[in-house]
C-alpha positions in Angstrom: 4.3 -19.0 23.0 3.7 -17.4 19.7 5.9 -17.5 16.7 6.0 -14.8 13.9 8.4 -13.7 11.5 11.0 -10.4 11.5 9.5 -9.4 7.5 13.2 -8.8 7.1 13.6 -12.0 6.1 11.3 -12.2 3.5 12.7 -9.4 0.5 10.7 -10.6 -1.7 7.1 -11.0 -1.0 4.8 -8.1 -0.3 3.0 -7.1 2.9 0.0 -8.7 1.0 2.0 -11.8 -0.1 3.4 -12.4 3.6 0.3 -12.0 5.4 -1.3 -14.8 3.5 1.7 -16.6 3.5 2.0 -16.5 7.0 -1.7 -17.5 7.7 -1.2 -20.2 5.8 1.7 -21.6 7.6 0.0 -20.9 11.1 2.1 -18.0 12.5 0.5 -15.7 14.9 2.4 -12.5 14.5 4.7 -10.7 12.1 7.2 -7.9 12.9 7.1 -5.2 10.2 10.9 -3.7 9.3 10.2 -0.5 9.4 13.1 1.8 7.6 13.6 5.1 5.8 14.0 3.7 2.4 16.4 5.1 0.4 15.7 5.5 -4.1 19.0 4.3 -4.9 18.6 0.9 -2.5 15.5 -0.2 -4.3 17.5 -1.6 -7.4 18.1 -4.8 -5.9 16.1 -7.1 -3.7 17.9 -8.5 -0.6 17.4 -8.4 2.8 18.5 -4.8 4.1 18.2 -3.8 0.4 15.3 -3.4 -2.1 13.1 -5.7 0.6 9.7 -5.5 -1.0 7.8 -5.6 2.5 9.7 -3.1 4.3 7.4 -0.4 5.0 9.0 3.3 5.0 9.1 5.1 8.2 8.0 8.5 5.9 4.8 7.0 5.4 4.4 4.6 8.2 1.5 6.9 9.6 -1.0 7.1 6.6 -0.6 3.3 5.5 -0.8 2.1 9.3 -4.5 1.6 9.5 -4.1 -0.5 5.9 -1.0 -2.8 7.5 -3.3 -3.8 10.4 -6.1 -4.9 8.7 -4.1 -7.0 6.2 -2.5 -8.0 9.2 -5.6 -8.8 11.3 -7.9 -9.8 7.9 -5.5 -13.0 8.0 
């Protein structure tokens, strides 16, 4: 069995930060939240709001070669 983390859960780390952070603590996976992010929802940081490592689904296709090798460099 694996165990990884939904990154919804972690509003306010990075992709960067949770990678490492997740290395460190010996998961094997992460599940990226993956949203259209909305200007006016990046005020705050919570979970479904302002989450620092959701990655937009408007530019989900240029930055996916750069999620999985932080995601793999870990």
């Amino acid at each position: 069995m694996k165990i990884s983390v939904f990154t919804v859960i972690t509003p306010e780390f990075t992709p960067e930060e949770v990678v490492k952070r997740l290395a460190h603590l010996r998961y094997e996976g992460v599940e990226w939240r993956v949203v259209t992010v909305l200007k006016e929802n990046e005020q705050e940081t919570s979970f479904w709001k302002g989450n620092k490592c959701t990655l937009s689904l408007e530019t989900l296709e240029e930055k996916a070669d750069y999620i999985k090798g932080i995601t793999e460099a870990v």
